[in-house]
N, CA, C and O of each residue as an XYZ file, in Angstrom:
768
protein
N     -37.886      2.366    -18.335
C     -36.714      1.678    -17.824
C     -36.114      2.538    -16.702
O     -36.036      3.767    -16.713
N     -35.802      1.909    -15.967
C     -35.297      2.442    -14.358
C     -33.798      3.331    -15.106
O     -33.361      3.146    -16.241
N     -33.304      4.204    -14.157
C     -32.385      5.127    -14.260
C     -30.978      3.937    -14.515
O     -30.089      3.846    -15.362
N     -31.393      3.095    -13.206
C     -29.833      2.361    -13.358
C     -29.624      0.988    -14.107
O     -28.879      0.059    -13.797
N     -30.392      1.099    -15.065
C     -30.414      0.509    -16.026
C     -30.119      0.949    -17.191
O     -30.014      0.072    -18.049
N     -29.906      2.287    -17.604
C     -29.737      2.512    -18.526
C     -28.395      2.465    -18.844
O     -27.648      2.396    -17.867
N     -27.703      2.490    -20.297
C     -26.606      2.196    -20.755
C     -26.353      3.746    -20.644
O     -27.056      4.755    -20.599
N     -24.919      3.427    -20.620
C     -24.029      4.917    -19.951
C     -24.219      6.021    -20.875
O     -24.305      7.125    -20.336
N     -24.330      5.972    -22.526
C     -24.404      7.399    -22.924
C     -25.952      7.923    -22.742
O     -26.000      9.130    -22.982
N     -27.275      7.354    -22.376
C     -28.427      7.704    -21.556
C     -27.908      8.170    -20.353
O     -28.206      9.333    -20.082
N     -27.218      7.574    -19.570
C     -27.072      8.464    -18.240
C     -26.372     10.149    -18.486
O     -26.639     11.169    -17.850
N     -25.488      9.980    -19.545
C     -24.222     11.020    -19.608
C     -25.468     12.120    -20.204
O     -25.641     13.239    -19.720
N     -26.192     11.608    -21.227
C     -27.290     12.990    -22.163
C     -28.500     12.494    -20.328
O     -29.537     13.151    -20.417
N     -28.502     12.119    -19.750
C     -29.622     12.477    -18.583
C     -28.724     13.793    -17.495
O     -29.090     14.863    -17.009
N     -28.005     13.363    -17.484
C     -27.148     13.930    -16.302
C     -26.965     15.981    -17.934
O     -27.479     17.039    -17.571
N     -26.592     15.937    -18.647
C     -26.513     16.866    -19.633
C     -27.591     17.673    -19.013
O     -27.445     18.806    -18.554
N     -28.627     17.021    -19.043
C     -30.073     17.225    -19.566
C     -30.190     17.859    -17.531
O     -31.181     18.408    -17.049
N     -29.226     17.622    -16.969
C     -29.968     18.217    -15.099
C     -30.143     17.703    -14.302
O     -30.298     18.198    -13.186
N     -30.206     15.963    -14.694
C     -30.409     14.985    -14.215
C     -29.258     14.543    -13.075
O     -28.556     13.557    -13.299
N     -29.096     15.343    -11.808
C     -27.951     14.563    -11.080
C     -27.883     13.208    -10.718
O     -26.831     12.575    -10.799
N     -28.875     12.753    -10.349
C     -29.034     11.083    -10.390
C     -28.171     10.254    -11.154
O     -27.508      9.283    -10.789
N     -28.304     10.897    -12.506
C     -27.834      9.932    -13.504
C     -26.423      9.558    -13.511
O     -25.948      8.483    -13.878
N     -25.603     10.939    -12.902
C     -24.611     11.151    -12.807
C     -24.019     10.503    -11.412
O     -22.806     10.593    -11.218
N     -24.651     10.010    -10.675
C     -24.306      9.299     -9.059
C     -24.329      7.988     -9.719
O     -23.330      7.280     -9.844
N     -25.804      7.614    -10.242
C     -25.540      6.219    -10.711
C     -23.957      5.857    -12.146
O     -23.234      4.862    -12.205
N     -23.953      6.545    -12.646
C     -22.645      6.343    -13.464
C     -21.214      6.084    -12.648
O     -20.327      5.342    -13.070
N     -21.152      6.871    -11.342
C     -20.158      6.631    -11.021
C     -20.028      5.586    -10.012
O     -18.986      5.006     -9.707
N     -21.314      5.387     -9.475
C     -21.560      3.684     -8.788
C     -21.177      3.142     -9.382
O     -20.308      2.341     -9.035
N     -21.658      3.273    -10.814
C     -21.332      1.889    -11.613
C     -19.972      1.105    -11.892
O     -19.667     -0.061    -12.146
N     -19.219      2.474    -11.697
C     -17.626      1.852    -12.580
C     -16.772      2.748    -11.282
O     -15.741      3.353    -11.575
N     -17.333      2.762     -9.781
C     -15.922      3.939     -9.133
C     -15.171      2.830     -9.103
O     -14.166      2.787     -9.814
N     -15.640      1.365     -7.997
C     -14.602      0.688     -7.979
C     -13.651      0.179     -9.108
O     -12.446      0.197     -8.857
N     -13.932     -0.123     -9.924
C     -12.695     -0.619    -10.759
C     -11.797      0.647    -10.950
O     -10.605      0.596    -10.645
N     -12.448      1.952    -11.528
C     -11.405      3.019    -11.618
C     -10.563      3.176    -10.132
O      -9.473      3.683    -10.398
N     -10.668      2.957     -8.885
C     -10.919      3.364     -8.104
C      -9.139      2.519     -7.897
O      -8.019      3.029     -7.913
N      -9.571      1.126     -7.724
C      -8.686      0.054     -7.773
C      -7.614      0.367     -8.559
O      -6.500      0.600     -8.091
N      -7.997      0.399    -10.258
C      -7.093      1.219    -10.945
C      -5.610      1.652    -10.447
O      -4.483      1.165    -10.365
N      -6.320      2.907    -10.153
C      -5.603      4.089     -9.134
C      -4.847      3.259     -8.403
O      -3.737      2.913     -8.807
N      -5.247      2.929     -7.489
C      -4.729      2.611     -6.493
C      -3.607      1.464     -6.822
O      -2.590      1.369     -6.136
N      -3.875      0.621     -7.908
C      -2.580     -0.478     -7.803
C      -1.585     -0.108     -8.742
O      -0.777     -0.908     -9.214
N      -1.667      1.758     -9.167
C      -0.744      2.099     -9.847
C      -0.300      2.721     -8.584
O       0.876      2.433     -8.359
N      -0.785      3.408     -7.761
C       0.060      4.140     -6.775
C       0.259      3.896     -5.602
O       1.036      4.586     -4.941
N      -0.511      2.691     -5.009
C      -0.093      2.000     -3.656
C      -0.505      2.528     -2.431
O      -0.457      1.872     -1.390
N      -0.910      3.685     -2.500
C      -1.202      4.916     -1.372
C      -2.910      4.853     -1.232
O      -3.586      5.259     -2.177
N      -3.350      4.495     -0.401
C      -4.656      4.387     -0.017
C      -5.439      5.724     -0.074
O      -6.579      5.803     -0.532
N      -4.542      7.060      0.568
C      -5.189      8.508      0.613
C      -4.364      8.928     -0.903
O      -4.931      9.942     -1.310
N      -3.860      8.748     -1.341
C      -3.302      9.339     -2.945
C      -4.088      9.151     -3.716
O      -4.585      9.982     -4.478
N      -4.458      7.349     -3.584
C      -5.285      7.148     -4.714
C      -6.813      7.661     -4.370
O      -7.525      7.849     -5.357
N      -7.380      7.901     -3.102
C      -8.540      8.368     -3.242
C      -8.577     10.083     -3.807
O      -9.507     10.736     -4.282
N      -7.420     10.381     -3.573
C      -7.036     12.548     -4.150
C      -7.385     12.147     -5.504
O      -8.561     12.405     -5.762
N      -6.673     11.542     -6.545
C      -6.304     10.754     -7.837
C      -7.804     10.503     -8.305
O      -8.493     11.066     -9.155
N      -8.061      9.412     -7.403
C      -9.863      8.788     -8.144
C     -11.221     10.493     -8.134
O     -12.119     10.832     -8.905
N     -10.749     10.997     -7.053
C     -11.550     12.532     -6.981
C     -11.587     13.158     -7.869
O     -12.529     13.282     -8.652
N     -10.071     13.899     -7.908
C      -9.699     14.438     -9.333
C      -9.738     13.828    -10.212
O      -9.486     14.624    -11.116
N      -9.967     12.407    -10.855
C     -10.273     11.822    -11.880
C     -11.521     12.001    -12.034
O     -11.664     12.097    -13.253
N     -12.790     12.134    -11.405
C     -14.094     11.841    -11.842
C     -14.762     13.771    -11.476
O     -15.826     14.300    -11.799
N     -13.882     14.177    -10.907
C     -14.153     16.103    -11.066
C     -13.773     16.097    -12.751
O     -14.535     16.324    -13.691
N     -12.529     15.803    -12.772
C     -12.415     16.351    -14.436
C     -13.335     15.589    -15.385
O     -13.441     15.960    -16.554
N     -14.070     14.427    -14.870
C     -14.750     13.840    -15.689
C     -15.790     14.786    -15.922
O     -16.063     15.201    -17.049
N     -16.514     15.217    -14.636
C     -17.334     15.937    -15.236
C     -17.551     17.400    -15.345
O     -18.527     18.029    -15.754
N     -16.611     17.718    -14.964
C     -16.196     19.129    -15.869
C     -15.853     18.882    -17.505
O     -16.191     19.693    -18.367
N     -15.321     17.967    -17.714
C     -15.595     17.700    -19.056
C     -16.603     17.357    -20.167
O     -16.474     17.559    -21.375
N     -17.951     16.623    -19.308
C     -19.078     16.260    -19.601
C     -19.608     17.536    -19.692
O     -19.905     17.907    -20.828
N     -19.850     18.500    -18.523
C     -20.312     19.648    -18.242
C     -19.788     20.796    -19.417
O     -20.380     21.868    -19.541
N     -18.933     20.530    -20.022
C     -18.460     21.781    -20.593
C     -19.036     21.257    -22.338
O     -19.043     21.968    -23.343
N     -19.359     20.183    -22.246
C     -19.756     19.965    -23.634
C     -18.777     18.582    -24.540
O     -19.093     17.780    -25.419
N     -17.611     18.828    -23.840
C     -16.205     18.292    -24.153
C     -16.625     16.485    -24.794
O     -16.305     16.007    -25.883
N     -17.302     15.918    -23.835
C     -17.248     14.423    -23.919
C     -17.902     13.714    -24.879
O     -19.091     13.401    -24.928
N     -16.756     13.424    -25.857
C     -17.509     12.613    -27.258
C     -17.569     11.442    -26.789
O     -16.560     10.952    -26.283
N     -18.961     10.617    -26.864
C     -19.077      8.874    -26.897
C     -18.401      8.391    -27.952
O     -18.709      8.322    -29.142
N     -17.088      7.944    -27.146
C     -16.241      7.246    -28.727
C     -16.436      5.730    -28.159
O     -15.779      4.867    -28.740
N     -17.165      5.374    -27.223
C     -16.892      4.005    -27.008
C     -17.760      3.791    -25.600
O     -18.878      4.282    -25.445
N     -17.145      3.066    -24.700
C     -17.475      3.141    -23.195
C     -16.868      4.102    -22.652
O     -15.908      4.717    -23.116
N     -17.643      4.343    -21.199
C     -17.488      5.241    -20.954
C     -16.570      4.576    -19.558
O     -16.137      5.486    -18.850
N     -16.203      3.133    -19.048
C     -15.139      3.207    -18.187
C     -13.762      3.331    -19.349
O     -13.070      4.349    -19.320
N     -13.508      2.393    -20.179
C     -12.000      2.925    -20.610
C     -11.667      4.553    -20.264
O     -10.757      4.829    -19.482
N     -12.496      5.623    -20.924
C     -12.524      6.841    -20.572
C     -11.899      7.201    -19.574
O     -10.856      7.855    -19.608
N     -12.707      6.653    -18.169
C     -13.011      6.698    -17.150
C     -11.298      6.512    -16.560
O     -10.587      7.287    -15.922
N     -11.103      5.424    -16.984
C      -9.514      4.750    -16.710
C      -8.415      5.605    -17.132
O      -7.486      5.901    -16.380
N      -8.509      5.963    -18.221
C      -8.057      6.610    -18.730
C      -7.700      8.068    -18.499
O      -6.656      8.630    -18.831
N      -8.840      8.624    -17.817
C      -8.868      9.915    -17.295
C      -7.599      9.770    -15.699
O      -6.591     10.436    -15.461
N      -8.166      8.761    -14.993
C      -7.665      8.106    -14.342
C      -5.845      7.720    -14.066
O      -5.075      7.974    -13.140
N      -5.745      7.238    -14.948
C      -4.484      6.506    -15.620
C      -3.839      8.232    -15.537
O      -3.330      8.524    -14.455
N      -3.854      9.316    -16.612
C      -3.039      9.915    -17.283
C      -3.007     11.087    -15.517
O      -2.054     11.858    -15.400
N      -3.464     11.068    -15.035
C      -3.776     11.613    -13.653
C      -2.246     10.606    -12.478
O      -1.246     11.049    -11.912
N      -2.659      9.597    -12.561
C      -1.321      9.167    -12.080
C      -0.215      8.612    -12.334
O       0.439      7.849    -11.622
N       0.133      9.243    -14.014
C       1.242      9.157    -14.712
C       1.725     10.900    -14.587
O       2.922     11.112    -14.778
N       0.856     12.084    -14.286
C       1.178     13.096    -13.893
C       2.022     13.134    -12.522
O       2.870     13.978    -12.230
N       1.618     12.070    -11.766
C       1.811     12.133    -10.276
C       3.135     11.686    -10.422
O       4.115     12.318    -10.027
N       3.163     10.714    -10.927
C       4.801      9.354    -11.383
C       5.555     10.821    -11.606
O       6.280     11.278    -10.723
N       5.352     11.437    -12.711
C       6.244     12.667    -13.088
C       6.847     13.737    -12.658
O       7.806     14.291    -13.194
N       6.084     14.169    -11.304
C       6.314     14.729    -10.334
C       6.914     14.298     -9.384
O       7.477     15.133     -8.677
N       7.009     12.991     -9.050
C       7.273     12.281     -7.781
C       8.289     11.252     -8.305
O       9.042     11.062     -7.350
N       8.700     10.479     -9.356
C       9.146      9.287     -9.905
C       9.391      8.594     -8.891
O      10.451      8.354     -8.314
N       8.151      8.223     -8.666
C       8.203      6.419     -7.700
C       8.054      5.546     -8.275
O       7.415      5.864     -9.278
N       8.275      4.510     -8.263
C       8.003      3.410     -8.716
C       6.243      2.609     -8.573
O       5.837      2.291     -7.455
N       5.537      2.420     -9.587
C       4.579      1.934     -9.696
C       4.223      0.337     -8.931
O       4.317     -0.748     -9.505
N       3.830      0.546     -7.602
C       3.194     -0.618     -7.154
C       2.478     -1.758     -7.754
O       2.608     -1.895     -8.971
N       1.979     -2.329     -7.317
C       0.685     -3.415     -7.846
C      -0.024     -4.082     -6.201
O      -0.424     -5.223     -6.435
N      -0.199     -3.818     -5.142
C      -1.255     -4.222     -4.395
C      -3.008     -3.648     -4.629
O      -3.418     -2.517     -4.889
N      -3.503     -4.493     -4.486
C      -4.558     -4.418     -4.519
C      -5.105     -3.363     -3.271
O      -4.354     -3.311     -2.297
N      -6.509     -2.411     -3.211
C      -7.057     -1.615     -1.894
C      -7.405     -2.864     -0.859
O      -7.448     -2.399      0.280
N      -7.610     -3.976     -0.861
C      -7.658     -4.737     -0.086
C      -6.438     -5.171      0.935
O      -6.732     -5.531      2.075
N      -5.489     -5.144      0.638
C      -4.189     -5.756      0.598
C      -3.976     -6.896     -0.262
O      -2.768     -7.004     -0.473
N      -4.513     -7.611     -0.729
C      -4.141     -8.844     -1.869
C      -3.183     -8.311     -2.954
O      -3.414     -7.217     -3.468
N      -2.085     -9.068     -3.331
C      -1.268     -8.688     -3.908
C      -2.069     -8.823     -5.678
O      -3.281     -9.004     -5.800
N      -1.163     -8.699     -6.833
C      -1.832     -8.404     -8.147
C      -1.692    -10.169     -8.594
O      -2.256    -10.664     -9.570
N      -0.827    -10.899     -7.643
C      -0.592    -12.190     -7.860
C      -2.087    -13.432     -7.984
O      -2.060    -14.569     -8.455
N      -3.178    -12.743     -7.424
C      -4.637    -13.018     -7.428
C      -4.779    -12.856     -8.837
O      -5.235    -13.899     -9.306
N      -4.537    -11.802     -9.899
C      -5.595    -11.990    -10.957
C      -4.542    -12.855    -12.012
O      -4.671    -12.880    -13.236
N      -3.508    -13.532    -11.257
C      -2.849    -14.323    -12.086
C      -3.235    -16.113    -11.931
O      -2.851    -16.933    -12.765
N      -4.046    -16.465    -10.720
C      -5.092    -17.276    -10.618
C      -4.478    -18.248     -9.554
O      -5.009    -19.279     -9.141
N      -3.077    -17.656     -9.128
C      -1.841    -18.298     -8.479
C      -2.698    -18.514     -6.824
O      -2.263    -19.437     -6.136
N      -3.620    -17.850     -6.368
C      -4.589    -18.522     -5.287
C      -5.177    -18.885     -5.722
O      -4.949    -19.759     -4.886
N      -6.147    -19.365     -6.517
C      -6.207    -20.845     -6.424
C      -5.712    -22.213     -6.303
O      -6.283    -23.269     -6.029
N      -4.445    -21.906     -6.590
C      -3.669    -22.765     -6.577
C      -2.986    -23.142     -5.466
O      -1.912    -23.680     -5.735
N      -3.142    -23.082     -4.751
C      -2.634    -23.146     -3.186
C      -3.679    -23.177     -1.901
O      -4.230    -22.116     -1.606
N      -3.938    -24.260     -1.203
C      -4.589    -24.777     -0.309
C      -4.002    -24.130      0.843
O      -4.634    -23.223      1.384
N      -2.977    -24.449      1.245
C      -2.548    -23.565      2.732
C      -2.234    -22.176      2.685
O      -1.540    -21.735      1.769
N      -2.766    -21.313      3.757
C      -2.706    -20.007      3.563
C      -1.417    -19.719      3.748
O      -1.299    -18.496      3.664
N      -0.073    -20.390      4.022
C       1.056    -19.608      4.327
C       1.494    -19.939      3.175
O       2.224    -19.022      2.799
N       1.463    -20.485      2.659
C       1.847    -20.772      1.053
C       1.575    -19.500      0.222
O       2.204    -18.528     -0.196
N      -0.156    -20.188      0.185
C      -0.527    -18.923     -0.480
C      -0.052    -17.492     -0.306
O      -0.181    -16.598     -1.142
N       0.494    -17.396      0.847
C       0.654    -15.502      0.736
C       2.041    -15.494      0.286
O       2.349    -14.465     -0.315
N       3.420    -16.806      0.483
C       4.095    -16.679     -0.335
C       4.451    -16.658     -1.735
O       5.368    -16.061     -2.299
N       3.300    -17.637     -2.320
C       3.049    -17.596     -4.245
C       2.444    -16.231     -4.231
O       2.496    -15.894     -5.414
N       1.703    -14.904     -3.310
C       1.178    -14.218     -3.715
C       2.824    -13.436     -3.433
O       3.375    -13.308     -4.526
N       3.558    -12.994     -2.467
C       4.635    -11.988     -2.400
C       5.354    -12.196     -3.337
O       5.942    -11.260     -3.879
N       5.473    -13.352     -3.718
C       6.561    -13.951     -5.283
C       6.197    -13.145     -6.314
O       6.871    -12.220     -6.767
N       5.167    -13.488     -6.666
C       4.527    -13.104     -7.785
C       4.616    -11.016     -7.811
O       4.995    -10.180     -8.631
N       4.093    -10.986     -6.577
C       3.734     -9.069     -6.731
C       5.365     -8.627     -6.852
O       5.761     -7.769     -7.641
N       6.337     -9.466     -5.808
C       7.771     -9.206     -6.068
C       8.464     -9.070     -7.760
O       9.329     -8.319     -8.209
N       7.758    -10.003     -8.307
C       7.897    -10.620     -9.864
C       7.687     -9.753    -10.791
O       8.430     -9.409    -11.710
N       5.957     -9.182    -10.339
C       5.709     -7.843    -11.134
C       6.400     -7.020    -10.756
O       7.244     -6.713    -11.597
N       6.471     -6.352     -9.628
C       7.091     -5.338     -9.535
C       8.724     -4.960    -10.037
O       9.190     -3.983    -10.623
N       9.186     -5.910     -9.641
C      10.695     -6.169    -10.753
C      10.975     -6.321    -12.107
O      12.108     -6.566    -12.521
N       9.590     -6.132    -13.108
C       9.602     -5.409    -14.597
C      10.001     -4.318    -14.735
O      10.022     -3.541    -13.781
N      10.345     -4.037    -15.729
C      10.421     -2.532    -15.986
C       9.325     -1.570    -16.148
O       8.281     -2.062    -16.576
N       9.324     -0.647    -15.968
C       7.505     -0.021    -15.896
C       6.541     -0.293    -16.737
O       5.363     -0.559    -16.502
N       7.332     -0.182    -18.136
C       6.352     -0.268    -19.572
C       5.427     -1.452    -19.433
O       4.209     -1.508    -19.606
N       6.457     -2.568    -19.011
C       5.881     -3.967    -19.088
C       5.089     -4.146    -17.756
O       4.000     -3.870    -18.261
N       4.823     -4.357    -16.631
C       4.332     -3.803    -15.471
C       3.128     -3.130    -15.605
O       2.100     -3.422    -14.995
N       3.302     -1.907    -16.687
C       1.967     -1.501    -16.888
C       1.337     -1.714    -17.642
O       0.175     -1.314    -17.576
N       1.775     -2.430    -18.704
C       0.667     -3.100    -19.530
C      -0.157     -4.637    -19.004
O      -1.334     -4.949    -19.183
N       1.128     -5.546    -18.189
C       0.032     -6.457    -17.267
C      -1.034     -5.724    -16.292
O      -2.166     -6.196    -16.404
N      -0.903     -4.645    -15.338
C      -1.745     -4.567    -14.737
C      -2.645     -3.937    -15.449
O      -3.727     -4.460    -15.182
N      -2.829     -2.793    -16.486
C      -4.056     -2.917    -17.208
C      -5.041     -3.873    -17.925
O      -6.269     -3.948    -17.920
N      -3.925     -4.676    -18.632
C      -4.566     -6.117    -19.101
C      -5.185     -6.889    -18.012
O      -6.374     -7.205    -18.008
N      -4.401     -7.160    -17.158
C      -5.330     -8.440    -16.244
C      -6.223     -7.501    -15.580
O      -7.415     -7.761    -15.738
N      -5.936     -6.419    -14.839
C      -6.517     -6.358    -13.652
C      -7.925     -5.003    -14.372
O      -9.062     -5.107    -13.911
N      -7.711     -4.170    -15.164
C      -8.593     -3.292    -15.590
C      -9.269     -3.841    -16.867
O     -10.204     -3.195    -17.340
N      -8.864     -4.986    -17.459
C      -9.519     -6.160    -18.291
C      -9.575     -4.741    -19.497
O     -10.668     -4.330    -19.885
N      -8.597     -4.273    -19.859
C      -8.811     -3.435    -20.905
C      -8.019     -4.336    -22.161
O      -7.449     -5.411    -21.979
N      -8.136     -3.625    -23.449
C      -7.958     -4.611    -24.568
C      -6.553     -3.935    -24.575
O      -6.086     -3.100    -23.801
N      -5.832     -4.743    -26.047
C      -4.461     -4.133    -26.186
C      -5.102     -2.594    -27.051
O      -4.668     -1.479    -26.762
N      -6.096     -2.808    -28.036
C      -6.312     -1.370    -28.474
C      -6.959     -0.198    -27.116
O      -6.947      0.977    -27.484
N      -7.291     -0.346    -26.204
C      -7.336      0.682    -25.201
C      -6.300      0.763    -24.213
O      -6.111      1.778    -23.543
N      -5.431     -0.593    -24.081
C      -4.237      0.143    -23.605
C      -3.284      1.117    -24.236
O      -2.604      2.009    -23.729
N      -3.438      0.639    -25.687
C      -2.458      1.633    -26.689
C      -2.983      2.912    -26.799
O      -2.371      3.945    -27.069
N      -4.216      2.758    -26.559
C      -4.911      4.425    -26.800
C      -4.785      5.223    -25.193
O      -5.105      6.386    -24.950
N      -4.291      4.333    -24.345
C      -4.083      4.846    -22.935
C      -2.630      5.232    -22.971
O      -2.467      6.395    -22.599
N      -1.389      4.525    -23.349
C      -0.421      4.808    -22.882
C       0.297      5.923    -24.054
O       1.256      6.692    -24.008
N      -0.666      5.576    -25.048
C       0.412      6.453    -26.279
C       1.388      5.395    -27.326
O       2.447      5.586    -27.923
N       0.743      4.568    -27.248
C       1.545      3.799    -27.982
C       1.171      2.630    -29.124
O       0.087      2.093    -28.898
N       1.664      2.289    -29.953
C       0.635      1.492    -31.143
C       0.337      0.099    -29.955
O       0.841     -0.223    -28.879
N      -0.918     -0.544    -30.967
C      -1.029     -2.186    -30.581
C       0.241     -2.936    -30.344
O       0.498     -3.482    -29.271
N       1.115     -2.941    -31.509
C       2.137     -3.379    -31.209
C       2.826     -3.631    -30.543
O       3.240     -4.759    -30.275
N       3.275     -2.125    -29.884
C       4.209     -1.975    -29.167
C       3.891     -2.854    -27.472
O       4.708     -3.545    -26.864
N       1.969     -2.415    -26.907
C       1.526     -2.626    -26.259
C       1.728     -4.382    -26.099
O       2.195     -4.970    -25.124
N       1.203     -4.995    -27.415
C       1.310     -6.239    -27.374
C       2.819     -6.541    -27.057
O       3.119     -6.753    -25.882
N       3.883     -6.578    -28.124
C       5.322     -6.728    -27.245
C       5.652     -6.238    -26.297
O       6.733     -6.707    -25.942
N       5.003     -4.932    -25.150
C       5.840     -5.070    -23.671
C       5.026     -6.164    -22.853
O       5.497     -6.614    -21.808
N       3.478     -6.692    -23.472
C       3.011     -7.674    -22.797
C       4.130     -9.264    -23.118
O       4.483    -10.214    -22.419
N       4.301     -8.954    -24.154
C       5.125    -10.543    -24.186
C       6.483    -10.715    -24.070
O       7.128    -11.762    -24.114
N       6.924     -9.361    -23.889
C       8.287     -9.180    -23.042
C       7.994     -9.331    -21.266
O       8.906     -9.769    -20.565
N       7.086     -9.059    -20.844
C       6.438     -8.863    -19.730
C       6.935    -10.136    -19.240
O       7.859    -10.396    -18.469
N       5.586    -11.328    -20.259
C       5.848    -12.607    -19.714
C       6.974    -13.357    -19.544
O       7.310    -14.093    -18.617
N       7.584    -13.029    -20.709
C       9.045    -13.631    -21.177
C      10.264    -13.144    -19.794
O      11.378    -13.623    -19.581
N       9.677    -12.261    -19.186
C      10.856    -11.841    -18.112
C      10.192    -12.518    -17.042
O      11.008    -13.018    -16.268
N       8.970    -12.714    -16.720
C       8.555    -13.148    -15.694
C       8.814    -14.529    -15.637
O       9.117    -14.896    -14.501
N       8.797    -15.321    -16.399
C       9.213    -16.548    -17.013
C      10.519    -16.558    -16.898
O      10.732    -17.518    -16.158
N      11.633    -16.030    -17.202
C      13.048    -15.982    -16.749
C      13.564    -15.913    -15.129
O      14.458    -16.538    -14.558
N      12.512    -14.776    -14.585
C      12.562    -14.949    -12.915
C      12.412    -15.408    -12.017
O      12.951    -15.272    -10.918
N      11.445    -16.182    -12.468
C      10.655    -17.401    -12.134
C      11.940    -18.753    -12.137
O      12.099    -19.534    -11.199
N      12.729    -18.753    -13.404
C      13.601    -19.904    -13.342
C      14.771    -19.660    -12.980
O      15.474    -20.642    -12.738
N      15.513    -17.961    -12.785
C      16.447    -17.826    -12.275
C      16.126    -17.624    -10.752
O      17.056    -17.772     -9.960
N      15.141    -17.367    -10.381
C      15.277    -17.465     -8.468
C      14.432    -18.675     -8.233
O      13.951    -18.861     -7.115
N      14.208    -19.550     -9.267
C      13.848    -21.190     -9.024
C      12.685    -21.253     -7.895
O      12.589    -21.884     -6.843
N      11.949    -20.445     -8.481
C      10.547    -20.571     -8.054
C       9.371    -21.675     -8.111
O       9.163    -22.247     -9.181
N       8.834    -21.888     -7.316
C       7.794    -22.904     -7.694
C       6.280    -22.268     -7.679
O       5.647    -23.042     -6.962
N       5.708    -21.596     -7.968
C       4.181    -21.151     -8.256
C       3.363    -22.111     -8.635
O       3.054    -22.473     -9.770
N       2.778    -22.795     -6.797
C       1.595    -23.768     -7.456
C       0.944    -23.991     -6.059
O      -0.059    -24.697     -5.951
């Protein structure tokens, strides 16, 4: 079986084993989404590429040192390594957590709100609504939609990301909606 075919803890014991290959193809596999990640927590095009660097150096200085137990996949990890990297940065800096996409597309795309709109001047207003919408949560909630929709992680790997039970994760998601749903009818929005 070809190198880039193999499932990630074969690449991680290939790459162990000397194999640098294995270790290029692993991070083909999953930079962009970590990459994106980054970036629609911190908005900064050169931050998030410092961020995604130092996220996948400590990755494998951690691999390298012996450190990396297969508890699962190896992007949550990945995100994760990721994630706690620019919640260091938030801590140092306390900015407020963006949501644009490295493209420019706002986070209002993985809410399905373009499709829904035929004319493009529309559309980029259901998209500024919407990123306006997110961004006017409070962080907790904010960051549990953009992990959920956009890093398609579960509520048990967001909880194991942020520090916090299922629970809690699940109620800032449905406080999330529940405010977005209020903003939506107090600035009498139409999203369609």
């Amino acid at each position: 079986m070809q190198l880039i075919q193999q499932p990630d803890s074969d690449l991680i014991s290939a790459y162990i084993k000397g194999n640098e290959y294995a270790l290029e193809v692993l991070i083909n596999r999953y930079k962009d989404k970590v990459y994106t990640s980054v970036y629609m927590l911190v908005k900064d095009k050169y931050l998030a590429e410092d961020i995604f660097q130092d996220a996948f150096l400590k990755m494998i200085k951690t691999i390298k040192e012996g450190r990396y137990a297969e508890q699962g996949k190896f992007l949550p990890w990945a995100i994760r390594v990721a994630h706690n990297l620019c919640m260091d940065h938030f801590r140092r800096s306390r900015q407020q957590i963006p949501v644009t996409l490295p493209d420019g597309q706002d986070i209002s795309n993985l809410f399905g709100a373009g499709d829904l709109v035929a004319d493009g001047i529309e559309k980029r207003q259901v998209h500024d609504s919407v990123r306006q919408l997110v961004e006017d949560l409070p962080e907790e909630q904010r960051e549990v939609i953009v992990l959920r929709i956009y890093a398609d992680l579960s509520f048990k790997e967001i909880s194991d990301l942020t520090g916090v039970s299922i629970n809690t994760a699940l109620g800032r998601m449905r406080y999330a909606l529940i405010n977005l749903r209020r903003l939506i009818s107090e600035r009498q929005l139409v999203l369609r």
